[in-house]
ROZA-681464 format. One line per 3 residues: number of its first residue (from 0); their letters; for each residue x, y, z of C-alpha. Coordinates in nm, 2 decimals, padded with zeros to 4 digits, always signed. Layout:
<pts>
NUM> A> X,Y,Z | ...
</pts>
This chain:
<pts>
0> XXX> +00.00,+00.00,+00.00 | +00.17,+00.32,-00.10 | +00.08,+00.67,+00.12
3> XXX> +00.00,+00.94,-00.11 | +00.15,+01.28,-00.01 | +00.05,+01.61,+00.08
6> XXX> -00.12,+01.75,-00.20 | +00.02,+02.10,-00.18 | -00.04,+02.24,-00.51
9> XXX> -00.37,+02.24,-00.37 | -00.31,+02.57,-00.15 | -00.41,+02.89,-00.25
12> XXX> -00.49,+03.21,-00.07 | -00.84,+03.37,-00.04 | -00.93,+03.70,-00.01
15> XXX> -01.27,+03.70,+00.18 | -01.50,+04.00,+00.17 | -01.52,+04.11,+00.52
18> XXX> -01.27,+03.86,+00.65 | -00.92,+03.93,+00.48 | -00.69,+03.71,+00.33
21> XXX> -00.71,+03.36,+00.44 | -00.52,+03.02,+00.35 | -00.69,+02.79,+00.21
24> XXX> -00.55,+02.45,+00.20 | -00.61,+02.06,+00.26 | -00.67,+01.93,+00.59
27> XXX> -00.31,+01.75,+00.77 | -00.28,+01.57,+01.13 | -00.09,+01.88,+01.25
30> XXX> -00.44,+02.09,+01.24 | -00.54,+01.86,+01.55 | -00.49,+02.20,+01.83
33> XXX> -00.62,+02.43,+01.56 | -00.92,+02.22,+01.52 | -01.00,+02.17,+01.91
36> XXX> -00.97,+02.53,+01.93 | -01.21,+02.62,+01.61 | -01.44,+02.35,+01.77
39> XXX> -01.51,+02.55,+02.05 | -01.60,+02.82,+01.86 | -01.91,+02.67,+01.76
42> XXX> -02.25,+02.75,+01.87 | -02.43,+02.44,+02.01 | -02.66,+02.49,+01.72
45> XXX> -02.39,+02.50,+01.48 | -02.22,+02.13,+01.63 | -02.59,+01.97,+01.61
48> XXX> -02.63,+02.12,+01.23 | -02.32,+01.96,+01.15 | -02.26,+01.69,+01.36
51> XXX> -02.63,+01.54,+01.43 | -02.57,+01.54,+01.79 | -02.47,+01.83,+02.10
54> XXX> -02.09,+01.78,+02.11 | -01.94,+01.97,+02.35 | -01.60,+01.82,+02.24
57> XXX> -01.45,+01.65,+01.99 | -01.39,+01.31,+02.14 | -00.97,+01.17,+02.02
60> XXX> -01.13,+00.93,+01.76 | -01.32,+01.18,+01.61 | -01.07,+01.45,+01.60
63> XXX> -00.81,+01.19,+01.47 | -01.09,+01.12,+01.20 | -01.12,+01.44,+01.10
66> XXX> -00.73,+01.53,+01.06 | -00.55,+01.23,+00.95 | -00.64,+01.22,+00.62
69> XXX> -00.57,+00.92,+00.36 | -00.56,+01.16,+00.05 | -00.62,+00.86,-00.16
72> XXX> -00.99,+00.84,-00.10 | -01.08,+01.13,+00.07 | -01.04,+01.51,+00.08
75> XXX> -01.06,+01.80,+00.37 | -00.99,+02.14,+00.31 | -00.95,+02.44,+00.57
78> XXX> -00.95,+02.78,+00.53 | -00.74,+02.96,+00.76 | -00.80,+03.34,+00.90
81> XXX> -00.48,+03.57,+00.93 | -00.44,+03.46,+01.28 | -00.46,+03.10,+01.18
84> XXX> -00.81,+03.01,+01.32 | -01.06,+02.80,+01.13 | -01.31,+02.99,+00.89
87> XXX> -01.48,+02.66,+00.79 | -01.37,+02.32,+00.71 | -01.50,+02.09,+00.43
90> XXX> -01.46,+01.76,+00.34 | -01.55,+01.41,+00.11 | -01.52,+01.07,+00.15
93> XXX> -01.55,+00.78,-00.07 | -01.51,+00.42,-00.13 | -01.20,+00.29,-00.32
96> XXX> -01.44,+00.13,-00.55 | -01.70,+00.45,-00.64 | -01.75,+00.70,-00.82
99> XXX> -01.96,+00.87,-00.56 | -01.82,+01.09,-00.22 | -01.99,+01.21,+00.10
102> XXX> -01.98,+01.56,+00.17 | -01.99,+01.73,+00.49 | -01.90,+02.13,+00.55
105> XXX> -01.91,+02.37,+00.84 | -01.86,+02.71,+00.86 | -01.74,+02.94,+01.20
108> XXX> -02.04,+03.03,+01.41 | -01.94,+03.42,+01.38 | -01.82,+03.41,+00.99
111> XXX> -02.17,+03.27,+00.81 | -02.27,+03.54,+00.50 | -01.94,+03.57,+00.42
114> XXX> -01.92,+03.31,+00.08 | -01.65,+03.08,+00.31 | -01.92,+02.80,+00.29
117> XXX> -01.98,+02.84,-00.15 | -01.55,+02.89,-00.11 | -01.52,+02.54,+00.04
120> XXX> -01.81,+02.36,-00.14 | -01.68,+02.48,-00.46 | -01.32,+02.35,-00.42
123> XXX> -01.45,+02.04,-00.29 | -01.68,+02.00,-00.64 | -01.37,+02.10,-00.82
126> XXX> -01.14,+01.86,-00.66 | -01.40,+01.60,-00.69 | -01.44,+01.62,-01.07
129> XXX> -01.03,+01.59,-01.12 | -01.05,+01.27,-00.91 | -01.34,+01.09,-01.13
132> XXX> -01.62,+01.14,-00.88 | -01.93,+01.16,-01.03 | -02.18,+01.26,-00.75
135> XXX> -02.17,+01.40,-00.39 | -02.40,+01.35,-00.15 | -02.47,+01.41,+00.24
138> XXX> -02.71,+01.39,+00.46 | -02.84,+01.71,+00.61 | -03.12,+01.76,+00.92
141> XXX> -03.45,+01.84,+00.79 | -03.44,+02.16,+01.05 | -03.12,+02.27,+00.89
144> XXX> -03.31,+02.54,+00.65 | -02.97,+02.77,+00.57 | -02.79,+02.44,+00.44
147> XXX> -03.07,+02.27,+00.23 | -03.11,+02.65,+00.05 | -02.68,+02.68,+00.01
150> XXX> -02.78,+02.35,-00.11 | -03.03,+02.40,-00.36 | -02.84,+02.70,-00.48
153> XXX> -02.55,+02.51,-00.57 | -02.78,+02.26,-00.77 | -02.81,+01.97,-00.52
156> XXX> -03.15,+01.77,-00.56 | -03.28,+01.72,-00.22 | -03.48,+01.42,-00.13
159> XXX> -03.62,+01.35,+00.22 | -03.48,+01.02,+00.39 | -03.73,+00.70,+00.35
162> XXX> -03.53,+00.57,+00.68 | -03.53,+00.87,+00.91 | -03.79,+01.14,+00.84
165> XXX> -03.55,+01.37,+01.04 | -03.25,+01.38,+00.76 | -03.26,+01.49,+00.38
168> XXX> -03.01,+01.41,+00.13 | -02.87,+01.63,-00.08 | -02.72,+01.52,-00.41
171> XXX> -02.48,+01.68,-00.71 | -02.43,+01.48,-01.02 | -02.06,+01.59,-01.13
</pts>
């Protein structure tokens, strides 16, 4: 099994109406403290909108998750404010053997209107289409109005679950 490396051509730098000039670059396992720290500036409502549940921490597993990626089959970008803090994180992950890739994205609590969120989700569609993924999908809450409409702007279909009336899935054919 070879390890593929940091993709680094993937970096860029962003300049964010109302923000500044942020760094915008794929997730690595040395984001771990900058992560913890971004966490906890998260509403409540925010964590539950992203992570289906009221964190009030990122548990080790999940932090590890979420910064140790195998750039092989999945992808995490973060953009970075000029002091280094989180503006919003996106991510995909697929199977070896699809052409399909979950999405998840979430923005800072005290940074929404400011594009970050269409920033991420359009490098994540780009990066998707140079890697032979053909649709992305994710499961968003049903309460979760502000994402389904990002969503439907972007041209995601969105289809209620059959299994959990509390979830809608949002898909983009690539």
């Amino acid at each position: 099994m070879t390890t593929v490396p940091y993709p680094g051509e993937l970096v860029s730098r962003e300049t964010i109406p109302g923000v500044g000039e942020c760094l915008l670059r794929p997730v690595q396992p040395e984001d771990e403290l900058t992560f913890l720290d971004s966490f906890s500036q998260l509403s409540l409502h925010d964590v539950h909108m992203r992570f289906f549940t009221p964190l009030r921490s990122l548990p080790p597993q999940v932090l590890a998750r979420l910064t140790h990626i195998d750039y092989d089959h999945e992808m995490a970008f973060v953009l970075l404010d000029s002091a280094n803090k989180v503006a919003g994180i996106s991510r995909m992950t697929g199977r070896p053997d699809s052409d399909r890739a979950e999405f998840a994205i979430v923005t800072r609590s005290d940074l929404k209107q400011h594009g970050i969120a269409r920033l991420l989700m359009n490098k994540l569609i780009f990066y998707a289409r140079t890697k032979g993924i053909t649709e992305i999908f994710g499961d968003v809450l049903a309460e979760n109005a502000a994402m389904l409409a990002f969503c439907r702007t972007l041209g995601f279909a969105l289809e209620r679950s059959a299994e959990d009336r509390f979830l809608v899935r949002a898909t983009l054919q690539l």
